[in-house]
Backbone bond lengths (Angstrom), bond angles and torsions (degrees), N, CA, C in turn:
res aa  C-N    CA-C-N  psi(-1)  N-CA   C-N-CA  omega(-1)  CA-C   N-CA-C  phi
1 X - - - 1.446 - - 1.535 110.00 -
2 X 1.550 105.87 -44.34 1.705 86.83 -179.40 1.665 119.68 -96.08
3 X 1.652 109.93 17.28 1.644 116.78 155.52 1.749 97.98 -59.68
4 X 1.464 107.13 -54.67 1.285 105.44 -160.91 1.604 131.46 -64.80
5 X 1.531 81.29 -23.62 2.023 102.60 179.37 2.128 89.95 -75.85
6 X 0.841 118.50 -21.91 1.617 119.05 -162.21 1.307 93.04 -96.92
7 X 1.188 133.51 -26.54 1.619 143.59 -167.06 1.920 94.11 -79.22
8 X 1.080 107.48 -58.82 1.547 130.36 -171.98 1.505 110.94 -64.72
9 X 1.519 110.72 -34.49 1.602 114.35 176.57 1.739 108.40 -91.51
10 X 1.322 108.34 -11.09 1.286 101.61 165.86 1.575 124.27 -103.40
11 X 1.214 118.90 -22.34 1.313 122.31 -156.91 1.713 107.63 -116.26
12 X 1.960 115.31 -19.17 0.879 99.40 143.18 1.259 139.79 -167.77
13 X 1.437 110.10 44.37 1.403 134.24 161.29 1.269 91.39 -39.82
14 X 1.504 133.87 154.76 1.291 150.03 161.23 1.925 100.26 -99.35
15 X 1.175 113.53 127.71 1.665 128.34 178.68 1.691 91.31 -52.05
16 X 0.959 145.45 -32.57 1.420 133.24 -169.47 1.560 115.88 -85.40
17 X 1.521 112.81 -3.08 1.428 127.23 -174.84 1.319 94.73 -71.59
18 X 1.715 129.78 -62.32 1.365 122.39 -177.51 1.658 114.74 -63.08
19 X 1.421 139.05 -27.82 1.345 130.01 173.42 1.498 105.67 -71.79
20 X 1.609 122.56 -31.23 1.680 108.31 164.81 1.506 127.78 -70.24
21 X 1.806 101.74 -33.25 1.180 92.49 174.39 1.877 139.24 -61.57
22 X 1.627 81.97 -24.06 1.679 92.59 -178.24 1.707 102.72 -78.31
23 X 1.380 122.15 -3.22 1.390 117.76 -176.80 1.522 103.12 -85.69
24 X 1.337 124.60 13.54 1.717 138.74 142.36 1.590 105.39 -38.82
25 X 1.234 106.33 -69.14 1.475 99.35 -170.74 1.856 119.99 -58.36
26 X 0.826 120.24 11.01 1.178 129.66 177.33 1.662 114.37 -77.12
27 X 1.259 89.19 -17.67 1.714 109.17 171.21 1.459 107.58 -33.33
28 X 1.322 118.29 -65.51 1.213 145.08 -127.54 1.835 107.78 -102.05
29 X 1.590 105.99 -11.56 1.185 125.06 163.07 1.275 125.17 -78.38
30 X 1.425 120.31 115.64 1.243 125.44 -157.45 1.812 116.18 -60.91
31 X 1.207 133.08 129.36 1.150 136.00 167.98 1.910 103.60 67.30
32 X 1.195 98.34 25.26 1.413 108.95 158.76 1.842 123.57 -58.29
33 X 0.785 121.38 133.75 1.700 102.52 179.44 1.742 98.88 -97.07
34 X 1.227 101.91 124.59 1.467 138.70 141.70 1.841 102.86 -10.89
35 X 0.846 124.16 -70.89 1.552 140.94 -150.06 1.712 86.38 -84.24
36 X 0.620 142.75 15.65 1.877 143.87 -169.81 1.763 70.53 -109.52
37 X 1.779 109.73 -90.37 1.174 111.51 -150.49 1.497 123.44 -57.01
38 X 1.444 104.11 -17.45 1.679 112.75 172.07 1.309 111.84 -62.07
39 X 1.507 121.71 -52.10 1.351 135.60 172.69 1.475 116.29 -45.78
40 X 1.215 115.75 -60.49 1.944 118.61 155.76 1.234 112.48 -20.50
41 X 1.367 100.82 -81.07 1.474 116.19 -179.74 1.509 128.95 -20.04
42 X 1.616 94.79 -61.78 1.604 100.20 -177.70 1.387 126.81 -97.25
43 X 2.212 85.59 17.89 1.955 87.58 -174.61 1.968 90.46 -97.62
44 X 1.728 116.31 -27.14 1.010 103.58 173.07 1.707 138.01 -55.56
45 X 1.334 91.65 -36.30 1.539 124.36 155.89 1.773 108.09 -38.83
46 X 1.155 90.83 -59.09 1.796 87.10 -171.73 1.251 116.91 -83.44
47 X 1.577 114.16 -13.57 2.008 126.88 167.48 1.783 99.65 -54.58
48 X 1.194 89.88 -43.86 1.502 94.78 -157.83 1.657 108.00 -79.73
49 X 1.033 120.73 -34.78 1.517 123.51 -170.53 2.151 83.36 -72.66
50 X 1.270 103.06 -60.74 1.273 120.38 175.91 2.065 100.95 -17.25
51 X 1.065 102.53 -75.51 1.617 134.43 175.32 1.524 103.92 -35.69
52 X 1.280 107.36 -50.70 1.675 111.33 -161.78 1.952 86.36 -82.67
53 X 0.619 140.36 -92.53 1.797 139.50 137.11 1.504 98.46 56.15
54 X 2.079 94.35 -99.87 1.329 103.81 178.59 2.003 137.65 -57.40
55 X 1.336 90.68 -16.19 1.631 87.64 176.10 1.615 101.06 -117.63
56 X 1.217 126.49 31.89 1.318 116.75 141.69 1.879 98.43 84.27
57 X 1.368 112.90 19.95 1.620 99.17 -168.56 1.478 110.64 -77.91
58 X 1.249 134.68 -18.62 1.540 110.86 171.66 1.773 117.72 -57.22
59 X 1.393 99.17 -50.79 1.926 109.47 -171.28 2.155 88.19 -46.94
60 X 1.258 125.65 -45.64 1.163 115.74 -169.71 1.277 114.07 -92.99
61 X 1.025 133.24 -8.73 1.613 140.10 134.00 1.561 123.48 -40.23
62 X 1.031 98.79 -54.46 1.658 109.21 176.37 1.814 113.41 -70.90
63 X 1.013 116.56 -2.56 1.463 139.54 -146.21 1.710 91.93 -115.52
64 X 1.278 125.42 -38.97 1.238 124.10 -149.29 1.666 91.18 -104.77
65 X 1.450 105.63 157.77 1.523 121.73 -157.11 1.413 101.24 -87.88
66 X 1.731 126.03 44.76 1.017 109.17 171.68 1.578 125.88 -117.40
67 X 1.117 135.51 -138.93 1.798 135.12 155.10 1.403 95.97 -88.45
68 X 1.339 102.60 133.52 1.587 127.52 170.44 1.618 106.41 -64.66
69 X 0.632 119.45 -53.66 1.923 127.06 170.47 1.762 113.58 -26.10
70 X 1.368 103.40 -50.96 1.117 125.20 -167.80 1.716 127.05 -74.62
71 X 1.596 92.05 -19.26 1.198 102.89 173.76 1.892 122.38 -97.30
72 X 1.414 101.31 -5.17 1.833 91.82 169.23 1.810 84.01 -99.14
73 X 0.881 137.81 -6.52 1.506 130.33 153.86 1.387 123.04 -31.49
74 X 1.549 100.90 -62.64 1.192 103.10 -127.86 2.086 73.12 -102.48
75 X 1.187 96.47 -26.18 1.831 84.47 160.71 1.537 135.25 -63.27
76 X 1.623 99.40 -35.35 1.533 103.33 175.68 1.614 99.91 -76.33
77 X 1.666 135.51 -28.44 1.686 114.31 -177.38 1.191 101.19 -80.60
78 X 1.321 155.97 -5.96 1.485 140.34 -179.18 1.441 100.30 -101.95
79 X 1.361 137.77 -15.23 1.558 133.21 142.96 1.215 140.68 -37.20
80 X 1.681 95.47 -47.53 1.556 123.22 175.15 1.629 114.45 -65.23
């Protein structure tokens, strides 16, 4: 399970997931709007589904010698 979480943070996290994620701290900026950082959030979300998409990672998911179960797993914990 955690080949597969390591498979998923390498192959298809989108590089812009960590510059949105740090746009968290924006919290803390006064009269910041809320809806900026929500919007981040669920655009990194969509890089990444985006990511898994363009390089074909389910067909090579399904490919790999593990439990099938484990792999919409191990997509929904590197989302989270």
């Amino acid at each position: 399970m955690l080949n597969l979480i390591k498979k998923e943070i390498a192959l298809c996290l989108h590089p812009t997931a960590f510059i949105f994620l740090s746009f968290a701290a924006l919290v803390f900026v006064p009269n910041y709007p809320y809806e900026v950082i929500f919007f981040f959030s669920c655009l990194s979300v969509f890089f990444c589904c985006m990511m898994t998409r363009e390089n074909g990672d389910i067909s090579f998911s399904c490919a790999l010698p593990v439990k099938k179960e484990h792999i919409p797993l191990a997509k929904i914990l590197v989302t989270i």
